[in-house]
Phi, psi and omega in degrees: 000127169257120173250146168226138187318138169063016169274170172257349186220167200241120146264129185228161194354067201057358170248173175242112185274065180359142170288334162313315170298306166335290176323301153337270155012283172289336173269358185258000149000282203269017193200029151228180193273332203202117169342304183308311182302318181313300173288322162300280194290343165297344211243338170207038175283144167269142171252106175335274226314347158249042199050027186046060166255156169288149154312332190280326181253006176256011183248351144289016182254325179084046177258000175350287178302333166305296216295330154326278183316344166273333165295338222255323192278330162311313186302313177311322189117002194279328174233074168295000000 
């Protein structure tokens, strides 16, 4: 993955991750295994509580913030 100061965006293996994503990302983190793991379920997990749409495809809908708040209430324990 390549950063560069002040970008907006993450490259990663030939795609381009929105720093929203990035963000996303970094918070399914710390509750995966692995970066890799991390970026995998950003890029092809279903989410029920969204019609088993991706992260990936609801912050390019421009839903970022649902999907923050969703990660943020998992990390929490709400949907265990």
């Amino acid at each position: 993955m390549v950063h560069t100061p002040n970008d907006t965006t993450c490259e990663t293996h030939h795609s381009s991750i929105t720093a929203q994503g990035a963000e996303i990302i970094a918070r399914v983190e710390k509750w995966v295994r692995s970066h890799h793991e991390a970026q995998n379920w950003y890029r092809a997990y279903p989410i029920p509580a969204f019609g088993d749409r991706t992260a990936e495809s609801l912050v390019k809908a421009g839903e970022e913030e649902a999907v923050r708040n969703y990660v943020i209430a998992v990390a929490s324990g709400a949907f265990a």
